[in-house]
DRENGU-282730 format. One line per field, with one value per residue: x, y, z of N, C-alpha, C, CB in turn. Coordinates in Angstrom, 2 decimals, padded with zeros to 5 digits, always signed. Glycine has a CB too. Layout:
N
n_c1 X,...
n_c2 Y,...
n_c3 Z,...
ca_c1 X,...
ca_c2 Y,...
ca_c3 Z,...
c_c1 X,...
c_c2 Y,...
c_c3 Z,...
cb_c1 X,...
cb_c2 Y,...
cb_c3 Z,...
***
This chain:
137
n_c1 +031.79,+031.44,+031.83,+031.38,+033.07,+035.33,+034.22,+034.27,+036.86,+036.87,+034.34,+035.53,+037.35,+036.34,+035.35,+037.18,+037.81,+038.50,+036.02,+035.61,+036.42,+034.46,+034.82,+035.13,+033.04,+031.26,+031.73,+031.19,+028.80,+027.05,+028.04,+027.55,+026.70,+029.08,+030.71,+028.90,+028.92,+031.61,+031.38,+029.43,+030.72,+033.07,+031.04,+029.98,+032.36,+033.45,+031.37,+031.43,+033.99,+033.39,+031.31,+032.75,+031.15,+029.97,+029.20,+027.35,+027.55,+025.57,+024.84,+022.61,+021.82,+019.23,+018.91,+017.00,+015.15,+015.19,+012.27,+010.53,+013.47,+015.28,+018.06,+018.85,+019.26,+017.96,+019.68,+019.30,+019.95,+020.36,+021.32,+021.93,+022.87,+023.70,+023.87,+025.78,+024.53,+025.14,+025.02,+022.37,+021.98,+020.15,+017.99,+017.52,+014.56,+011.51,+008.44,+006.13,+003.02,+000.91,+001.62,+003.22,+006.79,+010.01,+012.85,+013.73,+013.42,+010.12,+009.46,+011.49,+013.07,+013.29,+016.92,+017.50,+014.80,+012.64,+012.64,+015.27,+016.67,+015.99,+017.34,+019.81,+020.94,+021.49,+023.89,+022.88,+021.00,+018.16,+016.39,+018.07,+019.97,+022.15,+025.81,+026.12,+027.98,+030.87,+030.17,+031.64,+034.69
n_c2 +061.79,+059.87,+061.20,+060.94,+061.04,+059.77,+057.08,+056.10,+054.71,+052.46,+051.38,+051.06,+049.28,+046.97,+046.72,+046.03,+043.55,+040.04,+037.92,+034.60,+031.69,+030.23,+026.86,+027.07,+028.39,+026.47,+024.12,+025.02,+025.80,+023.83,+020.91,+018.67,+018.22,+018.91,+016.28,+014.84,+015.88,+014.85,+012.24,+011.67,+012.14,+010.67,+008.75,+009.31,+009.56,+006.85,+005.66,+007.08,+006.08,+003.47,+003.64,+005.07,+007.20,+010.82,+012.04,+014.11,+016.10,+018.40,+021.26,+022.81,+025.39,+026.98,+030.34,+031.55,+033.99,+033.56,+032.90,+035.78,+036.92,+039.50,+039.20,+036.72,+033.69,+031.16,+028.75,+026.11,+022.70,+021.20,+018.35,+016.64,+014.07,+012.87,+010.01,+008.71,+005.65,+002.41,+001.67,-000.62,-003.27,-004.16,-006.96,-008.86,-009.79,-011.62,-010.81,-012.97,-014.77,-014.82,-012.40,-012.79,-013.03,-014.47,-015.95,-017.25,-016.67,-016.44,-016.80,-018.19,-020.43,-023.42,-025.06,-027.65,-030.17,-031.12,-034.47,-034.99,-034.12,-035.73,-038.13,-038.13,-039.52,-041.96,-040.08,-037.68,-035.62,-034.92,-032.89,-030.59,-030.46,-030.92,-032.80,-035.93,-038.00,-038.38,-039.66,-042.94,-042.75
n_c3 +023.80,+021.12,+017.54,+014.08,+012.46,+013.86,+014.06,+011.14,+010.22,+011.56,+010.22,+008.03,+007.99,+008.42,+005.75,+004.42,+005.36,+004.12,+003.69,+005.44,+004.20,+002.27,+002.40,+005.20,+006.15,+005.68,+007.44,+009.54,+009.78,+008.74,+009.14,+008.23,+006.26,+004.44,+004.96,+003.46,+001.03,+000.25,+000.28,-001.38,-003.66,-003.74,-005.22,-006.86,-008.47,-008.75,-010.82,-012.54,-013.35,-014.02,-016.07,-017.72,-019.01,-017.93,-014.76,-012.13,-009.19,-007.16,-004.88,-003.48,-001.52,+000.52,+001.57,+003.93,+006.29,+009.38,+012.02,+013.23,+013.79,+013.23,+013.04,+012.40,+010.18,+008.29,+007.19,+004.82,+003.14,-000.36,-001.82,-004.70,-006.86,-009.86,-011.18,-013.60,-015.38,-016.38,-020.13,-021.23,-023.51,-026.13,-026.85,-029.45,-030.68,-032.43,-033.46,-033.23,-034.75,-032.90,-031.88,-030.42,-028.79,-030.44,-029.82,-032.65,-035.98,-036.88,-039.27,-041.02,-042.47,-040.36,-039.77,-038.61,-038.62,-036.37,-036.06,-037.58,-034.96,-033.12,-034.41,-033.80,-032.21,-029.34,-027.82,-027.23,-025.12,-025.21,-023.81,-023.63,-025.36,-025.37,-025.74,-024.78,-024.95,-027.10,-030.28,-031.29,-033.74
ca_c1 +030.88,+031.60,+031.62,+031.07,+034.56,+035.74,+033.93,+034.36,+037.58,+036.25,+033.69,+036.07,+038.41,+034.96,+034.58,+038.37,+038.01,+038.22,+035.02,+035.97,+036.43,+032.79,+034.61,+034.96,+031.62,+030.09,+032.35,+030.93,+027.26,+026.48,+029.56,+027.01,+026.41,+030.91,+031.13,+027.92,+029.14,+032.45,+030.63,+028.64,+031.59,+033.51,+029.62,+029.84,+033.87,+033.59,+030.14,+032.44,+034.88,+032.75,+030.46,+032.99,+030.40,+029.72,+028.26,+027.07,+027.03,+025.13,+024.46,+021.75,+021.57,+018.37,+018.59,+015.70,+015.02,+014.29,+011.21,+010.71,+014.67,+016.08,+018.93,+019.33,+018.79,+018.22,+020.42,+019.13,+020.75,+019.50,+022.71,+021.63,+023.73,+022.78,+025.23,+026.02,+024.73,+025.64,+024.39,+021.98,+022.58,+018.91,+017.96,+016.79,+013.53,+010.87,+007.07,+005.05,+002.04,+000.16,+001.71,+004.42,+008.11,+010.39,+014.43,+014.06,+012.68,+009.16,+009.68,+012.87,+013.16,+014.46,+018.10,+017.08,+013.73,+012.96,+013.14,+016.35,+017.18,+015.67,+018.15,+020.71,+021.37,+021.37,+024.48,+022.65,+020.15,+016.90,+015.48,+018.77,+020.51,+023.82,+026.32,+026.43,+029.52,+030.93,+030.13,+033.20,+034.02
ca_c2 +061.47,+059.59,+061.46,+060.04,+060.75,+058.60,+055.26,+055.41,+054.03,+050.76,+050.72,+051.05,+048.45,+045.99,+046.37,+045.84,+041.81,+039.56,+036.82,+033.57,+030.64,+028.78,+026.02,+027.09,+028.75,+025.48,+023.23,+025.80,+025.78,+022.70,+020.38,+017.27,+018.66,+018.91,+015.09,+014.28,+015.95,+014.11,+010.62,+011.80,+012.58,+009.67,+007.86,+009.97,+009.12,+005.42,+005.84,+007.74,+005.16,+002.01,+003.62,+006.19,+008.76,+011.82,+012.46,+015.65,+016.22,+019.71,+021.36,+024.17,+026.41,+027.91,+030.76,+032.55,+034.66,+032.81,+033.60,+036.34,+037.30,+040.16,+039.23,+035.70,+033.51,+029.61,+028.02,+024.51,+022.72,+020.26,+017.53,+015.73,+013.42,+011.94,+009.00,+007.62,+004.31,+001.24,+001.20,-002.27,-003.56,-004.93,-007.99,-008.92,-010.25,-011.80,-011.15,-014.49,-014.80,-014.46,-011.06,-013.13,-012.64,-015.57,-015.45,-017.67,-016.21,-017.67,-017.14,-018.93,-022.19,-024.42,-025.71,-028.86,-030.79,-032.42,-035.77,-035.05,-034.01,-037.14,-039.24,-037.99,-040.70,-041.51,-039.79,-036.34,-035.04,-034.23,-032.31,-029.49,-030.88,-031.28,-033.97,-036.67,-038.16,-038.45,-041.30,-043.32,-042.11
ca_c3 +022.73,+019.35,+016.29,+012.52,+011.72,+014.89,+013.81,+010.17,+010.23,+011.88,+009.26,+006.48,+008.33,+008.00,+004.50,+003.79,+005.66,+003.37,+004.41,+005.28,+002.72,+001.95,+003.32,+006.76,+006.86,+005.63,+008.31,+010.85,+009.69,+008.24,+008.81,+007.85,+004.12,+003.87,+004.56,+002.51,-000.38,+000.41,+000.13,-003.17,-004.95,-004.26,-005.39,-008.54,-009.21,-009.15,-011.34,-014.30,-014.06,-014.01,-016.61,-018.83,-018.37,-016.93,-013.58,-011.45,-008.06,-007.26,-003.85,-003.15,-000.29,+000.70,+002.89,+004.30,+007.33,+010.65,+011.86,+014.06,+014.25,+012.68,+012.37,+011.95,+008.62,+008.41,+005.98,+004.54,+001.57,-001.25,-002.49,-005.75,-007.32,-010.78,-011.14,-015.22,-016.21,-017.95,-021.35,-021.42,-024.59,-026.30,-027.21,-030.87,-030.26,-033.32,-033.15,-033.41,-035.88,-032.33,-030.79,-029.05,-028.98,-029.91,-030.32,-033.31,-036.90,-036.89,-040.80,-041.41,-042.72,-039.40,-040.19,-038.41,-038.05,-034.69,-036.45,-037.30,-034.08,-032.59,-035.11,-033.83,-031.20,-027.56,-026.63,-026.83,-024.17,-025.58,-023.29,-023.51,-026.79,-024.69,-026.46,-023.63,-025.12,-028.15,-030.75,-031.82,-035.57
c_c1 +031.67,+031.48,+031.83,+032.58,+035.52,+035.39,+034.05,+035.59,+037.50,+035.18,+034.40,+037.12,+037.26,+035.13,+036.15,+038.58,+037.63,+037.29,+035.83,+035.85,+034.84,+033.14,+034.97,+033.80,+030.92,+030.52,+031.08,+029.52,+026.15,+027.40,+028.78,+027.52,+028.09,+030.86,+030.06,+028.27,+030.36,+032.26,+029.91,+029.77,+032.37,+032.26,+030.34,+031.25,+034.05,+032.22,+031.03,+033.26,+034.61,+032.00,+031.05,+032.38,+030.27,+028.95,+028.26,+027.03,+026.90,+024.52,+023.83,+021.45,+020.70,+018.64,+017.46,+015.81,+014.07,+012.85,+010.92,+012.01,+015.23,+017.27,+020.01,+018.59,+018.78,+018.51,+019.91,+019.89,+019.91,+020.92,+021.95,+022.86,+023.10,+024.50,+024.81,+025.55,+025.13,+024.83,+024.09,+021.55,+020.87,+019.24,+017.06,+015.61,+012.60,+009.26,+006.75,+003.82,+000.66,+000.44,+003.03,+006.06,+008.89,+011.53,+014.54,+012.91,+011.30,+008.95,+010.60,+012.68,+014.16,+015.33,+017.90,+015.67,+013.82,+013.13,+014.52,+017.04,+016.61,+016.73,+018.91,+021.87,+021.02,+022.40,+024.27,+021.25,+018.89,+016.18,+016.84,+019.46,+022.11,+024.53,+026.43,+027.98,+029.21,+031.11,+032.08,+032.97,+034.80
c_c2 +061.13,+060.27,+060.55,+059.93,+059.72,+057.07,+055.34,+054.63,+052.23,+050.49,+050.15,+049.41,+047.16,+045.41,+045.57,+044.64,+041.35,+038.14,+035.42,+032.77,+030.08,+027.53,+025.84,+027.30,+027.45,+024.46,+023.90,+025.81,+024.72,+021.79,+019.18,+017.46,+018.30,+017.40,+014.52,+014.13,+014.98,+012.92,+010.79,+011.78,+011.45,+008.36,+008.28,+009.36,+007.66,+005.16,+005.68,+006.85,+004.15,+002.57,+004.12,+006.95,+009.33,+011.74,+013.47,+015.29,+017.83,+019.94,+022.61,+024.18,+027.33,+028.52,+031.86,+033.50,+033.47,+034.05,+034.51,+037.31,+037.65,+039.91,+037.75,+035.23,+031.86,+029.12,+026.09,+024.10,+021.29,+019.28,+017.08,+015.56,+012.62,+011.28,+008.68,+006.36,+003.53,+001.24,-000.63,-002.33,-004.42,-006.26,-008.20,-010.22,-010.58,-011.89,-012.12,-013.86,-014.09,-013.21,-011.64,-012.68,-014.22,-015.35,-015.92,-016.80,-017.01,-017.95,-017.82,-020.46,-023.26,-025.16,-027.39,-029.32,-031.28,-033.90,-035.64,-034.25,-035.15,-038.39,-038.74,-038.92,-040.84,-040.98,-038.15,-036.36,-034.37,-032.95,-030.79,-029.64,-031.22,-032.74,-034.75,-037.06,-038.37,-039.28,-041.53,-043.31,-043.34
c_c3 +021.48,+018.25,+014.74,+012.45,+012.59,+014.60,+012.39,+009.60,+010.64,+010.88,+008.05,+006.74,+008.02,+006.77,+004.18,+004.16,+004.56,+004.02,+004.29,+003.93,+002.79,+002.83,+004.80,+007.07,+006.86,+007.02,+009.79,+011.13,+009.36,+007.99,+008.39,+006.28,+003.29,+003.76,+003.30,+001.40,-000.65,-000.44,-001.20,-004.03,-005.06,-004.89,-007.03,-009.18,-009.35,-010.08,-012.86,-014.47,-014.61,-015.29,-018.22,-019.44,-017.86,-015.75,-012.93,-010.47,-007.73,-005.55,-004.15,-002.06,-000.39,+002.34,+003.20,+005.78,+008.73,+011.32,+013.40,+014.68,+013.33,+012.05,+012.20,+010.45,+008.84,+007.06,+006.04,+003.36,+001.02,-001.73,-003.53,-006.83,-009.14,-011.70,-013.01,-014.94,-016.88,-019.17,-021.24,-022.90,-024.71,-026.94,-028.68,-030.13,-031.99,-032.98,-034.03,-034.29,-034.19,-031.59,-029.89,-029.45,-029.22,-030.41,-031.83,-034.46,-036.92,-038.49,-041.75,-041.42,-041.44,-040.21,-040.22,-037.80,-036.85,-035.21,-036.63,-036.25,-033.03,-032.92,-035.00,-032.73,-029.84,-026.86,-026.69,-026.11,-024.86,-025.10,-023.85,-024.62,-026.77,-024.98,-025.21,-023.47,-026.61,-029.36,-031.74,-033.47,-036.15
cb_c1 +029.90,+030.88,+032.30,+030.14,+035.48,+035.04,+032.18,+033.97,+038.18,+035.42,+032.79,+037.29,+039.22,+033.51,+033.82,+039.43,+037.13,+039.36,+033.34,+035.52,+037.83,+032.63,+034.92,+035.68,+030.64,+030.03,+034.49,+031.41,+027.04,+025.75,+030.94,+025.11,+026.01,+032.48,+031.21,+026.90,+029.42,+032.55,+029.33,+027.67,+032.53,+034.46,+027.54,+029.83,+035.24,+033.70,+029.16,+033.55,+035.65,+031.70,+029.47,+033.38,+029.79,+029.25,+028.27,+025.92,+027.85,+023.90,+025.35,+020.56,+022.61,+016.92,+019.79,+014.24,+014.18,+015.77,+010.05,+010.36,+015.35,+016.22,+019.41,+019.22,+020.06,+016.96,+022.51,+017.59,+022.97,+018.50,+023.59,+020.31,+024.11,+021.18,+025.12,+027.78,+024.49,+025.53,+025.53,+020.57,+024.36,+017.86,+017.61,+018.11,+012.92,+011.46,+006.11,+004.24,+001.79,-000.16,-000.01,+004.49,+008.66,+009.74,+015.83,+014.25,+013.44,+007.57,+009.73,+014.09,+014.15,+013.76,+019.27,+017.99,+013.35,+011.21,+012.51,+016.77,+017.13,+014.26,+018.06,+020.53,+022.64,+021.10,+026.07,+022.72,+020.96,+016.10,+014.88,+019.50,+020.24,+023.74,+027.74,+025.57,+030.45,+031.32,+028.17,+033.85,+034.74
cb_c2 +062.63,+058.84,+062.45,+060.98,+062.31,+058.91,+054.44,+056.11,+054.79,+050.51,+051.49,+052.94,+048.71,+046.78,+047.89,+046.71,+041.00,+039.55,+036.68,+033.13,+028.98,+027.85,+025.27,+028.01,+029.94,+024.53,+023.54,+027.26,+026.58,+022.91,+020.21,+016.98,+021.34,+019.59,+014.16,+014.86,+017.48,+013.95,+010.12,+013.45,+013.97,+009.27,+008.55,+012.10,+009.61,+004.35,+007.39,+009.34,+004.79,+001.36,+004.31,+005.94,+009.17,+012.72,+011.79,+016.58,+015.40,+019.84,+021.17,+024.44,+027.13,+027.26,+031.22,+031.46,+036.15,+032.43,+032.54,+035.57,+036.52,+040.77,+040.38,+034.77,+034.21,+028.78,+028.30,+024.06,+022.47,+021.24,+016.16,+016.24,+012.40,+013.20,+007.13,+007.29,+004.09,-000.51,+001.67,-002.89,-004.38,-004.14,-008.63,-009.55,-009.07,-012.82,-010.04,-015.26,-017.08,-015.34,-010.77,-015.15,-011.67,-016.77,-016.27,-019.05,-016.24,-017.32,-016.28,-018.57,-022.40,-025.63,-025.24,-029.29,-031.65,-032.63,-036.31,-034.97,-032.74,-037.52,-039.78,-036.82,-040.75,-042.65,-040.39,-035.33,-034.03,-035.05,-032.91,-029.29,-029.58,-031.25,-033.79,-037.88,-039.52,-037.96,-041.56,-045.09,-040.03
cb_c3 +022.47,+018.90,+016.34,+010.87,+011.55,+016.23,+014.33,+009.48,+010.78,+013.56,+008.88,+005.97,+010.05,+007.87,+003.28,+004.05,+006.88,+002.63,+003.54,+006.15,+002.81,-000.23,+002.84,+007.48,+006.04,+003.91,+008.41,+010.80,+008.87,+007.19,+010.16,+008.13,+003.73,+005.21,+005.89,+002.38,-000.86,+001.63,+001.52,-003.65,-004.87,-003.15,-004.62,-008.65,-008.32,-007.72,-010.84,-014.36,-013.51,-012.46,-015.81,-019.63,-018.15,-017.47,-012.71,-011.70,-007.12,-008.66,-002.87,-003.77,+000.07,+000.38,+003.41,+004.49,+006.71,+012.29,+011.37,+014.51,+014.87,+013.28,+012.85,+013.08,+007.18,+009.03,+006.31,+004.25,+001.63,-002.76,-001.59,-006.45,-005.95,-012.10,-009.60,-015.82,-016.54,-017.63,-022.69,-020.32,-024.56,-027.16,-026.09,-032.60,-029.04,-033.88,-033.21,-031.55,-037.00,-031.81,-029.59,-028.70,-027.58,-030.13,-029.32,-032.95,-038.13,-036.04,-041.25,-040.33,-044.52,-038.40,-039.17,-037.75,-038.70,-033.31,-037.66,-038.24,-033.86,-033.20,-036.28,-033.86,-031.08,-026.63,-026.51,-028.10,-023.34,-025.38,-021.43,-022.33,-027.90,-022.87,-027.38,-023.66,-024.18,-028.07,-032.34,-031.19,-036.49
***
């Protein structure tokens, strides 16, 4: 027969393991999630460079009790990545007398009339204002 003082040495020898690394248990338990995060991080590191902002990549592990079994547990996990952006740069825009938008001041005195952009010859393009060629000076 066993006595207490006989097995507490194997208990004490228990406590004194030091648990594996995280990343063996995860290789061992969820080896998808190791490359995933892998692939996020090099997502996230060309993000920060292209952007010269910060980015996160964050993993959560839910574990709960399987159901029915003492003494197992079902580990799931969550990855989210939230990559930096480019700053898009706005555009100056002018509201119209009717609500509209137009690049040009609708209050500004035009530089040039369309007549004088009509008299300006035939070797410019009307429709785009593109010099065709250039008159002899």
């Amino acid at each position: 027969m066993t006595t207490l003082k006989e097995r507490t040495p194997q208990v004490d020898e228990k406590k004194n393991e030091k648990p594996p690394s995280f990343a063996a248990v995860l290789a061992q338990i969820r080896p998808r999630t190791d490359v995933e995060l892998a692939e996020g991080l090099t997502s996230v590191i060309e993000a920060v460079k292209a952007t010269g902002k910060a980015g996160r990549i964050s993993v959560t592990f839910e574990v709960k009790p399987a159901d029915g079994m003492h003494e197992a547990v079902v580990v799931n996990d969550k990855i989210a990545l939230k990559l930096p952006e480019k700053t898009r740069e706005g555009s100056m825009a002018f509201v119209t007398r009717e609500g509209g938008l137009s690049r040009t001041d609708p209050s500004a005195m035009p530089l040039f009339s369309d007549e004088d952009i009509r008299d300006a010859g035939a070797h410019v393009d009307l429709n785009t204002g593109e010099i065709k060629e250039a008159p002899e000076a």
